[in-house]
N, C-alpha and C positions, 0 to 999 in steps of 0.2 A: 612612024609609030608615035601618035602623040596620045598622051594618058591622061584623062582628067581626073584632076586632084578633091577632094572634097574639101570643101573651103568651111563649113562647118563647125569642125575641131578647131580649123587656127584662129577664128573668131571668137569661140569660146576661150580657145587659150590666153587669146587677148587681153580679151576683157574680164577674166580670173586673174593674171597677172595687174590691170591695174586696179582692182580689189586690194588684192592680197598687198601690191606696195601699197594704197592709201592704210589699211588695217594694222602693216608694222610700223609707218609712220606716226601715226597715231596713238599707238599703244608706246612706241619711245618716247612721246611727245614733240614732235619735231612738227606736227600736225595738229593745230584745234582749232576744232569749232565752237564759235561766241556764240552764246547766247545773251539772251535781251538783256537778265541777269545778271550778266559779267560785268556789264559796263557802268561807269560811274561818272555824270554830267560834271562839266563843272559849275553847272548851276546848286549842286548840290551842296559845294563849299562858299563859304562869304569871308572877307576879309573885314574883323573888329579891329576898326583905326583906331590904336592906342593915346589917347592925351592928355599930358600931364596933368595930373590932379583931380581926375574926373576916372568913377569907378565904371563898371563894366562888369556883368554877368555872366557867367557862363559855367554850364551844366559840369555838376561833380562827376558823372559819369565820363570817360573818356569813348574818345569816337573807336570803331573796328578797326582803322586804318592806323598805321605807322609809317612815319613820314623817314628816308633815311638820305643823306647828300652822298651823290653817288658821281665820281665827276663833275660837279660842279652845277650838278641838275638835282633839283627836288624828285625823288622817287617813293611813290604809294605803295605798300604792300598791303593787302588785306589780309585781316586775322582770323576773319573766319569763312573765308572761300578759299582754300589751299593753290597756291599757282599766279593768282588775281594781283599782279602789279601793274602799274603805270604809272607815267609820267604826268606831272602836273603840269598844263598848259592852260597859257589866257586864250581869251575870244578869239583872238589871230593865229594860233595854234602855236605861239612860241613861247618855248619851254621855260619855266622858273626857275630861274636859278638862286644859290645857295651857297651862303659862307661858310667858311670850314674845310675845302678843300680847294687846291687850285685847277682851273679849270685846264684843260690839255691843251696845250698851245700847236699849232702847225708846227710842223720840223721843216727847214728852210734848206 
Protein backbone atom coordinates (compact mmCIF):
# COMPACT_ATOMS: atom_id res chain seq x y z
CA UNK A 1 0.00 0.00 0.00
CA UNK A 2 2.05 2.85 -0.92
CA UNK A 3 0.33 6.43 -0.97
CA UNK A 4 1.50 9.39 -2.80
CA UNK A 5 1.85 12.51 -0.78
CA UNK A 6 1.29 15.82 -2.25
CA UNK A 7 4.53 17.69 -2.28
CA UNK A 8 2.87 20.98 -2.89
CA UNK A 9 1.82 22.08 0.73
CA UNK A 10 5.35 21.19 2.19
CA UNK A 11 7.01 23.46 -0.57
CA UNK A 12 4.81 26.03 0.15
CA UNK A 13 5.39 25.50 3.73
CA UNK A 14 8.77 25.95 3.10
CA UNK A 15 9.32 28.63 1.67
CA UNK A 16 6.54 30.62 3.91
CA UNK A 17 8.66 29.52 6.71
CA UNK A 18 11.72 31.09 5.28
CA UNK A 19 9.64 34.36 4.65
CA UNK A 20 8.35 34.58 7.76
CA UNK A 21 11.98 33.94 9.57
CA UNK A 22 13.72 36.45 7.14
CA UNK A 23 10.49 39.09 8.03
CA UNK A 24 11.03 38.47 12.19
CA UNK A 25 14.67 38.90 11.65
CA UNK A 26 14.40 41.92 10.13
CA UNK A 27 11.83 43.54 11.95
CA UNK A 28 14.07 42.73 15.41
CA UNK A 29 16.92 44.03 13.52
CA UNK A 30 19.13 41.24 13.54
CA UNK A 31 18.69 41.43 9.63
CA UNK A 32 19.39 44.61 7.29
CA UNK A 33 19.63 45.56 4.17
CA UNK A 34 22.20 48.50 2.95
CA UNK A 35 21.57 50.52 0.74
CA UNK A 36 23.82 52.82 -1.37
CA UNK A 37 22.74 55.38 1.04
CA UNK A 38 24.01 53.95 4.20
CA UNK A 39 27.50 53.79 3.39
CA UNK A 40 29.98 56.46 3.92
CA UNK A 41 33.55 56.36 1.70
CA UNK A 42 36.43 57.23 3.26
CA UNK A 43 37.11 59.35 0.78
CA UNK A 44 34.53 61.53 2.15
CA UNK A 45 36.89 62.45 5.34
CA UNK A 46 40.45 64.28 4.97
CA UNK A 47 42.96 64.62 7.65
CA UNK A 48 43.89 68.73 8.18
CA UNK A 49 47.69 68.24 9.31
CA UNK A 50 47.97 70.64 12.14
CA UNK A 51 51.32 72.95 12.36
CA UNK A 52 52.53 75.06 14.49
CA UNK A 53 51.89 78.62 14.02
CA UNK A 54 50.01 78.33 10.75
CA UNK A 55 46.05 78.82 10.86
CA UNK A 56 43.63 76.60 9.15
CA UNK A 57 39.92 76.89 8.16
CA UNK A 58 37.23 75.04 8.76
CA UNK A 59 33.42 75.18 8.57
CA UNK A 60 31.35 76.63 11.79
CA UNK A 61 28.97 74.12 10.89
CA UNK A 62 29.58 70.76 12.60
CA UNK A 63 29.61 67.54 10.31
CA UNK A 64 26.23 64.65 11.04
CA UNK A 65 28.55 62.26 12.32
CA UNK A 66 29.85 61.72 15.99
CA UNK A 67 33.06 60.22 16.47
CA UNK A 68 33.09 58.06 20.02
CA UNK A 69 36.33 55.73 21.23
CA UNK A 70 35.03 52.55 21.78
CA UNK A 71 37.67 49.92 22.75
CA UNK A 72 40.35 51.64 21.50
CA UNK A 73 38.77 52.04 17.92
CA UNK A 74 37.38 55.32 16.45
CA UNK A 75 33.67 54.56 16.03
CA UNK A 76 31.00 56.87 13.66
CA UNK A 77 27.50 57.29 14.63
CA UNK A 78 25.33 59.17 12.33
CA UNK A 79 22.79 61.82 13.47
CA UNK A 80 20.73 61.90 11.13
CA UNK A 81 20.14 58.18 9.66
CA UNK A 82 18.99 56.39 13.09
CA UNK A 83 21.16 52.85 13.27
CA UNK A 84 24.09 54.13 10.73
CA UNK A 85 27.50 53.40 12.65
CA UNK A 86 30.97 52.37 11.52
CA UNK A 87 34.04 52.05 12.09
CA UNK A 88 36.81 54.39 10.82
CA UNK A 89 39.21 52.54 8.52
CA UNK A 90 42.45 53.72 6.20
CA UNK A 91 42.87 52.38 2.64
CA UNK A 92 44.06 48.90 3.89
CA UNK A 93 41.02 48.57 5.96
CA UNK A 94 42.67 48.80 9.41
CA UNK A 95 40.86 50.30 11.92
CA UNK A 96 41.97 53.86 13.71
CA UNK A 97 42.63 53.76 16.52
CA UNK A 98 42.06 56.17 19.64
CA UNK A 99 43.37 57.64 22.96
CA UNK A 100 41.35 57.60 25.78
CA UNK A 101 40.82 54.07 26.50
CA UNK A 102 42.77 51.11 26.71
CA UNK A 103 42.69 48.86 24.14
CA UNK A 104 41.64 44.93 25.30
CA UNK A 105 44.64 42.96 25.44
CA UNK A 106 44.66 39.04 24.74
CA UNK A 107 44.15 36.95 28.04
CA UNK A 108 47.21 34.64 28.17
Amino acid sequence: MSEERNAIPLIITGIGSIFGTVAVLWYYGYLHFAKPQDALLLADFTMLKTVPGEDYKVSLMPATQVAQCIDGVLVLFDTEQKGLTGVLVDKRKQAVRCLGQETPQEVK
